[in-house]
C-alpha positions in Angstrom: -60.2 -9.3 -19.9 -59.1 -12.4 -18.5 -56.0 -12.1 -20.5 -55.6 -8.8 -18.8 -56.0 -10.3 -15.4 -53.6 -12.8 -15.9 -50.8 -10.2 -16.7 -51.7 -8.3 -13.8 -51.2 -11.8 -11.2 -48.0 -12.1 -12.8 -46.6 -8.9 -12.5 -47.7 -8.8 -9.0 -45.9 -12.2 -8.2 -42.5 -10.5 -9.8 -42.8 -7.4 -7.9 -43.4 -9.4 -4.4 -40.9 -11.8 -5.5 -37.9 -8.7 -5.7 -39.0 -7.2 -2.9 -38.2 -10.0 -1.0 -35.3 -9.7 1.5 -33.7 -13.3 1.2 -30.3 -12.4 3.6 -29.2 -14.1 6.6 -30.0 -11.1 8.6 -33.6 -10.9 7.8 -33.9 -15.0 8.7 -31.1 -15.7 11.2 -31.0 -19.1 11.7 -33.1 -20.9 14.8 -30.3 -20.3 18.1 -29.1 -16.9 17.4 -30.6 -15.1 20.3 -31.0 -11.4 19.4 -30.2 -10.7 23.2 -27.4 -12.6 23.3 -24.7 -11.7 26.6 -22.2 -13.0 28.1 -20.7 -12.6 32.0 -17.9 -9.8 31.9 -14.8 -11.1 32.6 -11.2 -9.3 33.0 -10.1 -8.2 29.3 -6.4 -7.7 28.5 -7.2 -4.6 26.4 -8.3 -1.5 28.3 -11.1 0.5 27.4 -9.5 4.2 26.2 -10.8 7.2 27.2 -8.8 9.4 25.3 -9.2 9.3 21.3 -5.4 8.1 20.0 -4.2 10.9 17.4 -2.5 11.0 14.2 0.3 13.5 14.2 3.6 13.9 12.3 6.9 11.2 14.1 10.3 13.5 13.5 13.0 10.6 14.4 10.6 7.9 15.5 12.9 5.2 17.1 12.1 1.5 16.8 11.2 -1.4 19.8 12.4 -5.0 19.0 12.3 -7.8 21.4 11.5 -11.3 22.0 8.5 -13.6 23.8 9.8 -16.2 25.6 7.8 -18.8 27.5 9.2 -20.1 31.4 7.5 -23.1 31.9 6.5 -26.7 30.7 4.8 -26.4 26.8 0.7 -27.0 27.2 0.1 -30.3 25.9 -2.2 -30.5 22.7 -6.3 -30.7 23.4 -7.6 -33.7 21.8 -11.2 -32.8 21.1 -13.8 -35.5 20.4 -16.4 -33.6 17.9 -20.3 -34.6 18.9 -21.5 -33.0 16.0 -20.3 -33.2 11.8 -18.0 -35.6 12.4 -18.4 -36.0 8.8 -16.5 -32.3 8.4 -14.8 -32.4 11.6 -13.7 -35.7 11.9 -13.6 -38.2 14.8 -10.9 -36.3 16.2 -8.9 -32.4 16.5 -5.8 -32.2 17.9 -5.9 -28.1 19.0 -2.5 -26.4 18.9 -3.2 -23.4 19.5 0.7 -22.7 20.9 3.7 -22.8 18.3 7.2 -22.8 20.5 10.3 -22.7 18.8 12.3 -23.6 21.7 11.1 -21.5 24.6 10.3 -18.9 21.8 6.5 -17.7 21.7 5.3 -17.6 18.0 2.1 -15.4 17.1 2.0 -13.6 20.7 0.4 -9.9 20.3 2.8 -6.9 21.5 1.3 -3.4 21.8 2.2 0.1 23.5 -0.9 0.3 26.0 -0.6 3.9 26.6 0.4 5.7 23.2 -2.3 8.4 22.3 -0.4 9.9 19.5 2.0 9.0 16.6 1.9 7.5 13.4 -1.5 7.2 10.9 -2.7 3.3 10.0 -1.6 1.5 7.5 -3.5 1.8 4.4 -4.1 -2.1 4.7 -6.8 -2.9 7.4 -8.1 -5.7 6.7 -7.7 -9.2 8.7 -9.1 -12.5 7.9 -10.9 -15.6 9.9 -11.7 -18.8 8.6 -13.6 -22.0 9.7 -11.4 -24.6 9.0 -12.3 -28.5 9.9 -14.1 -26.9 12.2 -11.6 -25.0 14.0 -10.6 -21.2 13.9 -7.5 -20.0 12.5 -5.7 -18.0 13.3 -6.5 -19.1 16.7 -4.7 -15.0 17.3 -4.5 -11.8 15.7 -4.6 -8.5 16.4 -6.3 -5.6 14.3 -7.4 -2.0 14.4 -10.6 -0.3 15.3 -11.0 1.0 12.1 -10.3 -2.4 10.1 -12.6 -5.0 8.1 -12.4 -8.5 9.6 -13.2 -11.3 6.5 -14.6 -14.0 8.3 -14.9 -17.3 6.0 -15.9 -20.8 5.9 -14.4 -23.1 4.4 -16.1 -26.1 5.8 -19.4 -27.7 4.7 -21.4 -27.4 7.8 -23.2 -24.7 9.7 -21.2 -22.4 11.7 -22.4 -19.3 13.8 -19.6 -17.3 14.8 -20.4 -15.1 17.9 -17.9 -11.6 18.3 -18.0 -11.6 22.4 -16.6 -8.4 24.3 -14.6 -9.6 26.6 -14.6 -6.9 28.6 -18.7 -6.0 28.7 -19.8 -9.9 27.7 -22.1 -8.2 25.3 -21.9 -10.0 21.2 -21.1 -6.9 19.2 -22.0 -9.5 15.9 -23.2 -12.8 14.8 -21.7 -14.2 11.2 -23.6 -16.9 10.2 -22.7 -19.8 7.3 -24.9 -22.1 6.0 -21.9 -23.7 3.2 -18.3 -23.5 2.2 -17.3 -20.3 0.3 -18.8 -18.1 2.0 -17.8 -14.7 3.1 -18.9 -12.2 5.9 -17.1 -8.6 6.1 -17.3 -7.5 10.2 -16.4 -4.2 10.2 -18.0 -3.4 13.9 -15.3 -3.2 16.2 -15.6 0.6 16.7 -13.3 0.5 20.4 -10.4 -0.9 21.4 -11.3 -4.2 23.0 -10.2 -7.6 23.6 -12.5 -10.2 21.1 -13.3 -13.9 21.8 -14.8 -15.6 18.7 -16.5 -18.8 19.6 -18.9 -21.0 17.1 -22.7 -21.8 18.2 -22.5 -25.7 16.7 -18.7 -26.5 17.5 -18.5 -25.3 21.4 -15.1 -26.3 21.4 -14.0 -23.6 18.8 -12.3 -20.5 19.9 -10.3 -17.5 18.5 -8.7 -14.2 19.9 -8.9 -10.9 18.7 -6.7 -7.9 20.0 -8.9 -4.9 18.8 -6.7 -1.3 19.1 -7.2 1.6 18.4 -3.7 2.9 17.2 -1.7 1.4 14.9 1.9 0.7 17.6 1.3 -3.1 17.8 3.1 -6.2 16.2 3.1 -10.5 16.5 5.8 -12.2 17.0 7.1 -14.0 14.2 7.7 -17.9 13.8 11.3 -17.4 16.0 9.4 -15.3 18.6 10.9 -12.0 17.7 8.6 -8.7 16.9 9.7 -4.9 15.9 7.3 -2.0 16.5 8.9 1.2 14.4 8.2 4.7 14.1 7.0 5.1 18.1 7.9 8.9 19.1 10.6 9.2 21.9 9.1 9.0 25.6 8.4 6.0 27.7 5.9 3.8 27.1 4.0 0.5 28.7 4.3 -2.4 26.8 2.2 -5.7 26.4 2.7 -9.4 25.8 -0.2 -11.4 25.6 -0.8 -15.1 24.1 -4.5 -16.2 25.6 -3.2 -20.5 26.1 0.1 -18.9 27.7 -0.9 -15.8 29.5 -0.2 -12.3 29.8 2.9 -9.8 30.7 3.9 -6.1 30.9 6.9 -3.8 30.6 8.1 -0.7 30.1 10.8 0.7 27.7 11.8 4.4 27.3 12.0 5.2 23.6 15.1 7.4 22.6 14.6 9.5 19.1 16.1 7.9 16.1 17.1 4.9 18.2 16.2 1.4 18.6 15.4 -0.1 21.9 15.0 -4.0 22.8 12.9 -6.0 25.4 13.0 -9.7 26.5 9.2 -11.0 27.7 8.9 -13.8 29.3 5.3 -15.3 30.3 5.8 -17.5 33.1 3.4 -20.5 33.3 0.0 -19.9 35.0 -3.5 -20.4 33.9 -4.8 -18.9 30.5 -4.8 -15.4 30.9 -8.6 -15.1 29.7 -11.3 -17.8 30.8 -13.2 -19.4 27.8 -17.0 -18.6 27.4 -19.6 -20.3 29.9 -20.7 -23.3 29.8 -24.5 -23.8 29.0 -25.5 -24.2 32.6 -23.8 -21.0 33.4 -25.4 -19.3 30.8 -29.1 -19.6 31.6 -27.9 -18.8 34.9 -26.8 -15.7 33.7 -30.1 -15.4 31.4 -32.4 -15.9 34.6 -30.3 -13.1 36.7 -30.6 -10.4 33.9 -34.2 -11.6 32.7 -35.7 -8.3 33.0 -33.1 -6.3 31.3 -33.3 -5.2 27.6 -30.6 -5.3 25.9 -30.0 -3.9 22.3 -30.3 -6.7 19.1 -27.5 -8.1 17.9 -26.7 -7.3 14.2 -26.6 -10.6 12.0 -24.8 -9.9 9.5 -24.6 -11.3 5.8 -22.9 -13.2 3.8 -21.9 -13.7 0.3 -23.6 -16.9 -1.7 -21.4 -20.1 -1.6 -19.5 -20.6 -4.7 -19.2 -23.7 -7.1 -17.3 -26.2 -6.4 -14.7 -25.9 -8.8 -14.0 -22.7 -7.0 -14.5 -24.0 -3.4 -11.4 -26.4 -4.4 -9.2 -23.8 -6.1 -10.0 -21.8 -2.6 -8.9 -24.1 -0.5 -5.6 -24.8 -2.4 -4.9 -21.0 -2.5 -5.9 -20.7 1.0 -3.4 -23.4 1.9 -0.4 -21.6 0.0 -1.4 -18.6 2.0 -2.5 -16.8 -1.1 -4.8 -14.1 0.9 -5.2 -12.0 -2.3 -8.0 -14.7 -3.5 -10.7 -13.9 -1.0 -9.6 -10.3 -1.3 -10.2 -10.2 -4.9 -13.8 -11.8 -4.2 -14.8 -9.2 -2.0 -14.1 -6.0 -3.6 -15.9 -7.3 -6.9 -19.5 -7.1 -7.7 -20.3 -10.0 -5.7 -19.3 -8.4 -2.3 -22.4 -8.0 -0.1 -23.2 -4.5 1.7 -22.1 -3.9 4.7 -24.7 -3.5 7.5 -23.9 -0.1 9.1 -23.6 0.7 13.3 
């Protein structure tokens, strides 16, 4: 009888033990505020009210151009970390603007009012990494119905917060408690311009130009960009860098031709603010302290990996090998996506 009782203690132990939800999103860590917000500020992408559509592009011509910046070059931001220096080092030199020349390199270009055209590519997925505890790319652009792969490749916590600019509300929290780690953020469901900031490292930033249609392009390391396959008309046309600012055009398409445009951002004040400070925020917390707003979805991520592995990572990572991480994710040890 005792024996009997034993098995029974054990087999109760096992079954608690697997039914045990161990992810980051049933324990978020101790500063992730489910009802997180932000104050709305102006947002370089519009909110669409009419769904873009995928139709058939007879003699699509092509846009090419250039970004140009008129104006003195921002000077580097030394930053002086407060917290893992042992990761982050005493100091970080932010340069978060590459210039060849006057030349603007990894500026965002996009039609702003194209509701029809071309389908997506059949690659949709972007990545972000915590490096030294900075962002990179500090840029990027991506469609609504892409997959960002966030990353870490540091050894130190990092909290990435997704902020709508637009609406200040988080639309996601990846957390990282090591290096190798992996989050899939798949919840960018509207066009919308992203700020990514990190809860430890207040200092870390990075842009996100969320659209949903697939007529956009960055400009390459000499500042040039080509959008093909846009249906003859006239469209309105966007440059945006957030350290340089933003500016707008127009071109008229013609059928089978190419068209170009010269942007030049003249110098002025970052075309999007950072996020608040602390003392702004709980100002902003006391003024909204009756509302309710919806949870935040934490989403989780993939176990770290050996260190063997973290090293080959980082060496891959720094030849630009983007295949690695991909190859991680769509294996077994991919984690499943939390849905909307």
């Amino acid at each position: 009888m005792l024996c009997r009782l034993h098995g029974l203690s054990i087999l109760l132990v096992a079954i608690l033990a697997c039914g045990r939800d161990d992810t980051a999103s049933a324990h978020p860590r101790k500063g992730t505020d489910d009802g997180d917000s932000f104050p709305p500020r102006p947002a370089v992408v519009a909110a669409v009210t009419t769904p873009y559509k995928v139709v058939p592009v007879a003699g699509g011509g092509t846009i090419t151009g250039t970004v140009d910046f008129d104006g003195t070059p921002p000077v580097p931001q030394v930053i002086r970390p407060s917290v893992d220096a042992n990761v982050c080092g005493n100091s970080i030199v932010a340069k978060n603007v590459t210039l060849a020349g006057t030349r603007v390199a990894g500026a965002v270009v996009w039609l702003t009012d194209i509701r029809s055209g071309k389908s997506f590519p059949l690659e949709r997925r972007v990545e972000l990494t915590n490096d030294d505890c900075t962002l990179d790319p500090y840029i990027q652009a991506m469609t609504t119905s892409g997959t960002l792969n966030v990353s870490n490749d540091d050894r130190a916590l990092h909290t990435n917060k997704f902020i709508n600019v637009g609406t200040g509300q988080v639309v996601g929290v990846a957390p990282f408690n090591d290096d190798g780690e992996v989050v899939p953020v798949d919840r960018f469901k509207e066009a919308m311009e992203v700020e990514v900031i990190c809860e430890q490292h207040p200092w870390t930033h990075a842009w996100i130009a969320v659209l949903d249609h697939p007529y956009f392009a960055q400009t390459a390391a000499n500042g040039t960009f080509a959008i093909g396959e846009v249906p003859a008309g006239k469209y309105h046309v966007r440059a945006w860098h957030p350290a340089l600012g933003v500016v707008d055009d127009s071109v008229t398409v013609a059928a089978g031709q190419a068209v170009n445009i010269g942007f030049r951002i003249r110098q002025a004040a970052p075309s999007t603010p950072t996020a608040p400070t602390a003392n702004q925020q709980r100002a902003a917390d006391s003024a909204r302290a009756a509302a309710n707003p919806p949870a935040v979805p934490v989403l989780p991520a993939v176990p770290a990996r050996t260190r063997s592995h973290r090293n080959l990572h980082r060496i891959r990572r720094r030849q630009h090998q983007a295949p690695h991480r991909r190859l991680r994710l769509n294996g077994a040890s991919r984690p499943a996506r939390l849905q909307a």
